[in-house]
N, C-alpha and C positions, 0 to 999 in steps of 0.2 A: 391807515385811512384809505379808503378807496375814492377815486378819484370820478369826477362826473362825464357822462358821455355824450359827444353833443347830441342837442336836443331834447337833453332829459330838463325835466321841470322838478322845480325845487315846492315840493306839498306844503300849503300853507300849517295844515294838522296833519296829527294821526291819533285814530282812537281805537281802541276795540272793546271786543262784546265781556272780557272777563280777565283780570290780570293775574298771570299765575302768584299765587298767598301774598295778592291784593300790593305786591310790591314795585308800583309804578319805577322807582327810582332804579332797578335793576331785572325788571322786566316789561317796564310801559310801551304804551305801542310807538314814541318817538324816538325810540330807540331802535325801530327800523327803516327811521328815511335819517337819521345823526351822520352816517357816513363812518363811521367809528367801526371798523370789523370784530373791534374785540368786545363786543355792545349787542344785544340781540334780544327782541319781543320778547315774550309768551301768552301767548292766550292759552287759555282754556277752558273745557266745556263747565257748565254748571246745569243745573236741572231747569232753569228758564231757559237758557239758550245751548243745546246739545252739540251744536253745531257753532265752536265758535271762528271771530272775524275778527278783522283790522280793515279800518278804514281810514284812506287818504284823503284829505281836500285838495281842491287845489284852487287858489285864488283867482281863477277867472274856467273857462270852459275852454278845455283844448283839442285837437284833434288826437289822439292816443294813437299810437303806432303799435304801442310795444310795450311790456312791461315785464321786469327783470325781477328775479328773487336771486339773492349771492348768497354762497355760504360763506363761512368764518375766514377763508382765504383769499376771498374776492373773486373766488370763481363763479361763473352761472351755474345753476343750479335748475331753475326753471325759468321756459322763456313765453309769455304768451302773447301772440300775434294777432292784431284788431282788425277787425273790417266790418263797414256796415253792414254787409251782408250777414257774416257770421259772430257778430259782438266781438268779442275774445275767445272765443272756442279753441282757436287752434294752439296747443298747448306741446311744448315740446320738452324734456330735461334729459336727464344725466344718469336720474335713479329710482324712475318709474313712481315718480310723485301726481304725477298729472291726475292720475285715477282720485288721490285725494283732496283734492283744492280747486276751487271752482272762482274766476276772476268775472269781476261785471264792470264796465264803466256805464257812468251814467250821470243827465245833470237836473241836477236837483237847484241849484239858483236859476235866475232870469236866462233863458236860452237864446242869446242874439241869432239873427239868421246862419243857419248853418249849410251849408254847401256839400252838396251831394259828394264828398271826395270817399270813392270804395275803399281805400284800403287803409282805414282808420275808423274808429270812433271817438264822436264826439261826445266829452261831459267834461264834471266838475266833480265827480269822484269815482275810487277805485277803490272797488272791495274784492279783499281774498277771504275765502270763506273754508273753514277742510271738515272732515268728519272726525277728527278729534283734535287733540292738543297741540299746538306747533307753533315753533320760533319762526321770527324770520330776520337774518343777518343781517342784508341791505335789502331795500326794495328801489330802483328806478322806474320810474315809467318816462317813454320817449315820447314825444309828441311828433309829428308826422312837421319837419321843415319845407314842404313844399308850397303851404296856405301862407298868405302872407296875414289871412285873417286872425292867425294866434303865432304871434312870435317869440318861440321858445328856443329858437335857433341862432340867436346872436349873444 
């Protein structure tokens, strides 16, 4: 089991665009926020959507800091780093993944006043998107504990 890191918000869902031979029970997309390492997604492409995706909710609208992909060991894997300036762009890993997976947050319910803080974004979901098929082991995403306007940090 991997364990939670402060700040991380616990996804109300997760859905994605195509389940690899349609077998939610051992490839569904909540099988990458379970925390369970031996457990992991799969999407994959289908001719409606070539590009496929997983997406998180999250129960209220947070500031996003950060958002982690682990492989089967608990180790990071891919790390992408949020700012209003640059959404999630800044993408770092381990094994030159970045080129294929492209992360957005964004909010899609009622969006209370949000606060100019730079070095986060704000929403109410996270999507990773790649140019082909791919699991994902665990996913965190952090919220930024400096706002006391979303408290994900206690």
């Amino acid at each position: 089991m991997r364990e939670r890191v402060p700040g991380e918000i616990t996804p109300a869902s997760a859905v994605q665009s195509a389940t690899f031979n349609d077998d939610v029970v051992n490839h569904g997309a909540e099988l990458a926020i379970d925390m369970d390492l031996e457990t992991a997604n799969i999407a994959n492409p289908t001719t409606d959507t070539p590009s496929p995706w997983i997406k998180l909710t999250l129960d209220k609208v947070y500031c996003v800091e950060r958002v982690i992909i682990y492989d089967s060991s608990g180790s990071t894997l891919i790390t992408w780093t949020c700012s209003e300036e640059y959404d999630c762009d800044i993408c770092t890993d381990t094994q030159s993944h970045c080129n294929s997976y492209s992360l957005t947050v964004r909010t899609e319910g009622a969006a209370p006043y949000l606060s100019s803080i730079s070095d986060c974004r704000f929403g109410d979901t996270v999507k990773v998107e790649s140019n082909g098929a791919f699991g994902v082991n665990k996913m965190a995403i952090i919220a930024s504990c400096r706002t006391k306007l979303y408290d994900a940090c206690t």
